[in-house]
N, C-alpha and C positions, 0 to 999 in steps of 0.2 A: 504494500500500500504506500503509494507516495505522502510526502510531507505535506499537511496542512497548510491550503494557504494563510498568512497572517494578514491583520485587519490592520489599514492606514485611514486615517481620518484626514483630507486635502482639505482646503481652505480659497476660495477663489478669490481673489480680493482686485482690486484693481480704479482707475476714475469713472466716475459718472459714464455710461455712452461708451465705456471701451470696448464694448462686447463682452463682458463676463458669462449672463446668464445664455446668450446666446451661442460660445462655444462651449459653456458646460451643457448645454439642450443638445447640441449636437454631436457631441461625445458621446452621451449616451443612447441616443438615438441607434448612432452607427456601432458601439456593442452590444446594440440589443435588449437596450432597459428601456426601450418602448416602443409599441407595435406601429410598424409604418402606417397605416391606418391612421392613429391618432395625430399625427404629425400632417395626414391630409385636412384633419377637421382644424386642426388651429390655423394649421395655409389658409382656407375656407376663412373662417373667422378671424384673422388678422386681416385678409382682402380686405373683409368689408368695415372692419375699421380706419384704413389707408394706411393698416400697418404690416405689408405685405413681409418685411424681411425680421417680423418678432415672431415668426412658428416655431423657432427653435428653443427661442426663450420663455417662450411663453408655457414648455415642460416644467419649468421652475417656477415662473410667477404666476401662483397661481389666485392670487387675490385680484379682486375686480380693478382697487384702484389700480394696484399696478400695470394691469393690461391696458387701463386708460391712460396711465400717463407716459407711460414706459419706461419704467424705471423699477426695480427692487427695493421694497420697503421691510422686510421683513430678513431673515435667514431661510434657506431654503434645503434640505437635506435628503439625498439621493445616491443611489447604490450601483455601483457596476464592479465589473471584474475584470481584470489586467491578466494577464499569463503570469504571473509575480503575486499576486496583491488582490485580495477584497477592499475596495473600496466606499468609502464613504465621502461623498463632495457634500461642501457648504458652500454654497453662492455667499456670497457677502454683497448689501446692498455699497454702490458707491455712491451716494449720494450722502456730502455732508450732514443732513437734516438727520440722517439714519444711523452714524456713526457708532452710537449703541450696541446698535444691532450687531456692526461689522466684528464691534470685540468681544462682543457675546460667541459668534462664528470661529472668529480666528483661534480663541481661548481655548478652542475644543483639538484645532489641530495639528498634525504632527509633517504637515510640510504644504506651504505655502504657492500657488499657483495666483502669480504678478501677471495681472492682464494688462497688455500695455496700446494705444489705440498709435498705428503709424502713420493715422493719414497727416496730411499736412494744418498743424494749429489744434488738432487733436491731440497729440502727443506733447509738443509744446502744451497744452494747459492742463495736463496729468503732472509733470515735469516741473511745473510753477513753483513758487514759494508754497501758494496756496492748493498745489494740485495734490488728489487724493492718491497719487501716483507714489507721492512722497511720504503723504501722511499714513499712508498703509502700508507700506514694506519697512518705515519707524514703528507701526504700533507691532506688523508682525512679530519681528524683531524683540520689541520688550515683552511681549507676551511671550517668549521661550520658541517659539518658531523658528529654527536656525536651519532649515533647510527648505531649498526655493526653486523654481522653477519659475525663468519670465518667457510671456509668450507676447513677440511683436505681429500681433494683432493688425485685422484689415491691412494684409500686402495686396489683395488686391484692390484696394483703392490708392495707392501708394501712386506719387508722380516721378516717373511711369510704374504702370503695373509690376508690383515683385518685385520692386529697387532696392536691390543690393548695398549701395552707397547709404538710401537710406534706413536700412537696418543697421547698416555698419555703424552711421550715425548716431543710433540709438542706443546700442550697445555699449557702446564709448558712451555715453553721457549717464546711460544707467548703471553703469558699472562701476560709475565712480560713485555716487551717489551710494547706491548700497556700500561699498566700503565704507565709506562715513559712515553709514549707521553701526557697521559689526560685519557684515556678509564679509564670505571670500569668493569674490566674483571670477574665478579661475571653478570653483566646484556649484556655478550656476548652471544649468543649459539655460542659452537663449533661442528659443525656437521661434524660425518664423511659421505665422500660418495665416489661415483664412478663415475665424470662428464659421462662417456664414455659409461659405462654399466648400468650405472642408478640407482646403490643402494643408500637410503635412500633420494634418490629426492622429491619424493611423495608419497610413503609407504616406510614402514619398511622393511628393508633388513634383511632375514636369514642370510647373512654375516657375520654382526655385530649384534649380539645377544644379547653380553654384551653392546652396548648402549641403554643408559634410554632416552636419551635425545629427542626432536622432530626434523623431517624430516626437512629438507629444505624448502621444502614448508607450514608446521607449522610455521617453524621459521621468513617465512616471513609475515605470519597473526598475528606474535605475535609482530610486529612491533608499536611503539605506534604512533598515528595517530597524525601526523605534523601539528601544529595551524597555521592556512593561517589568517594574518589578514585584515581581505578584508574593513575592516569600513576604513582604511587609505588609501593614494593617490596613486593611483595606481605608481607600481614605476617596469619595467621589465627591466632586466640585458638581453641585447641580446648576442643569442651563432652562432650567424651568418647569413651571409648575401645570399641567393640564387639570382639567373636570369635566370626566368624562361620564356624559350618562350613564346609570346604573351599574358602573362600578364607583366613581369616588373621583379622589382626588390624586395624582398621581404624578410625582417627581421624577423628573429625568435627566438624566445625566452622564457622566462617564467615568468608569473607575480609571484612576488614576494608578494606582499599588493598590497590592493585594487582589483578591480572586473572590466572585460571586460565587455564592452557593446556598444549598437551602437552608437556612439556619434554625435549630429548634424554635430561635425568637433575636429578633433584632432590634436595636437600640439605634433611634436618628437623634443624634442631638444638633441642635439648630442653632444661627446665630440668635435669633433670638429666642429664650430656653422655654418663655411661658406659650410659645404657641407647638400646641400638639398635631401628631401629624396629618389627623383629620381635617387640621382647621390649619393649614399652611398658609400665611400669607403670601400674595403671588409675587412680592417683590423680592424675597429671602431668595437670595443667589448663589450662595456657599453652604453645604451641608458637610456633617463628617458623620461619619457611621460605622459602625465598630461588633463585631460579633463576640458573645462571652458563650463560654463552655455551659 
């Protein structure tokens, strides 16, 4: 029996308009975490919104505002599978207003996918003082995130289509950038691609000819596999609180150490200790939980 795959938690983070949710919609599409079928009906329904190139994204946003405005307000969480790796992806909204959200996203994962937008003035306002370009591969970064993958985003809208110069250009300006924060931009991939058309997702694009480098989905099996250390007490950072009809109320989150199992009886102690765990308040965001013999 071969080795279990192990389970990676990615993080999409990237500016406003980069295409995040729209190359994570299409990732998954093209491994098969959703039936081409559903991908005609949102084609269908983005038409007649005159939002004809949000089918992809719109796997992820699934809230009304967001398909109205086009943007990601929430966190978004979705499963596919690598030849390496069980996957779990988090869209992170780029939108400053939602910032929140994105660190509530990023806190969760164990490597970092920088969506970066190449077309021209696009890239420049990721890249700004004030661009979310910067201010999320900073927050990655101090959230324990130390491994990254950047994807320069829309080559083909690029002047000319696929420009090499201006990837190169990007590269150089992003690469210093993350060294200032902490990265060692020598063990980044910078992959070009096309969230939208799909060059260099999962195979190699004739587009981009001149790159040597690996795909997107290469680059996320080249990920190195995150040490869980389970011999310690189990210790889970909760990312929120659900209530779900006719069962209750119900915490989720991620163990961090230690190892779930079915316990004769389990003890949550909360930050704050007077609310039980029937009656969770929804803003408590850190839990520790502890099993006794």
């Amino acid at each position: 029996m071969g080795k279990e795959k192990s389970h990676i938690n990615i993080v999409v983070i990237g500016h406003v308009d980069s295409g995040k949710s729209t190359t994570t919609g299409h990732l998954i599409y093209k491994l098969g975490g959703i039936d081409k079928r559903v991908i005609e009906r949102f084609e269908k329904e983005a038409a007649e919104m005159n939002k004809r190139s949000f089918k992809y994204a719109w796997v992820l946003d699934k809230l009304k505002a967001e398909r109205e405005r086009g943007i990601t307000i929430d966190i978004a969480l979705w499963k596919f599978e690598t030849t390496k790796y069980y996957c779990t992806v988090i869209d992170a909204p780029g939108h400053r207003d939602f910032i929140k959200n994105m660190i509530t996203g990023t806190s969760q994962a164990d490597c970092a996918v920088l969506i970066i937008d190449s077309t021209t003035g696009g890239f420049e306002a990721g890249i700004s003082k004030d661009g979310q370009t910067r201010e999320h591969a900073l927050l990655a970064f101090t959230l324990g995130v130390k491994q990254m993958i950047c994807c320069c985003n829309k080559m083909d809208a690029t002047t000319p289509k696929y420009s090499k110069a201006r990837y190169d250009e990007i590269v150089k300006e992003v690469s210093s950038y993350l060294k200032k924060v902490g990265y060692n931009p020598d063990k980044i991939a910078f992959v070009p691609i096309s969230g939208f058309e799909g060059d260099n997702m999962i195979e190699r694009s004739t587009n981009l000819d001149w790159y040597k480098g690996p795909t997107l989905l290469e680059a996320l099996d080249q990920i190195n596999e995150p040490k869980r250390p389970s011999d310690k007490p189990l210790r889970l950072p909760l990312q929120d609180v659900y209530k779900i009809g006719g069962i209750g109320t119900v915490p989720v989150g991620r163990v961090e150490t230690g190892h779930h199992h079915e316990p004769p009886w389990a003890d949550w102690q909360w930050l704050r200790p007077s609310a039980g765990l029937p009656h969770l308040p929804h803003c408590c965001q850190v839990c520790r939980a502890y099993y006794q013999d």
